[in-house]
N, C-alpha and C positions, 0 to 999 in steps of 0.2 A: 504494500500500500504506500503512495507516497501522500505526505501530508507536509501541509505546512505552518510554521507558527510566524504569526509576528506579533513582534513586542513591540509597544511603544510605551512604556513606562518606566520608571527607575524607583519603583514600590519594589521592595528587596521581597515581598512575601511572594507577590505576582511572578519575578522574575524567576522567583526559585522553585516556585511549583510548574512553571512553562520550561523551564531547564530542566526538572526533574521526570516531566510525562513525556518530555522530549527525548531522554536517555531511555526511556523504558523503552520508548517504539524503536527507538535504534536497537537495543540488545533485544526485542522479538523479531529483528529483520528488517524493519520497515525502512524505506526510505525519506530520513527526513532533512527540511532545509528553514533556518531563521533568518529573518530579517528583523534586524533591531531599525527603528526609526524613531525618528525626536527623541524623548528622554533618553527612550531603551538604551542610545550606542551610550550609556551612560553607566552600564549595568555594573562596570567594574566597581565602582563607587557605591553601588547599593548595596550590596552586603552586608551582613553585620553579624553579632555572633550565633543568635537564632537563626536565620536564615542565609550558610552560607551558600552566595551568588558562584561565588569563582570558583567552590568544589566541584558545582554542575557545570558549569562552562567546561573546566578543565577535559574530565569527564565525559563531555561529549564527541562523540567521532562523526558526525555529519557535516552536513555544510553551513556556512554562517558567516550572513554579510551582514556590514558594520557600517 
């Protein structure tokens, strides 16, 4: 299946649960691809200790324009 997410916020909760269902579909096979816009290319910055952003990014093996 290919799917696609985009983000456009830098809400640390949001980004982390769209990086986190993002990773799932990729380890069931799927192909998937993100676009961060407006805040989103931001997401580095949203993190925080609840919700870490950059574990799921790191973690991701898809595609993902910024």
């Amino acid at each position: 299946m290919n799917i696609l997410f985009v983000i456009s916020t830098n809400d640390a909760e949001t980004v982390y649960n769209a990086m986190r269902l993002a990773n799932v579909a990729v380890g069931k096979g799927d192909e998937v691809n993100i676009f961060m816009l407006g805040k989103g290319v931001l997401f580095e910055q949203s993190g925080n200790e609840q919700f870490n952003v950059q574990e799921q990014v790191d973690q991701y093996k898809g595609n993902m324009y910024v």
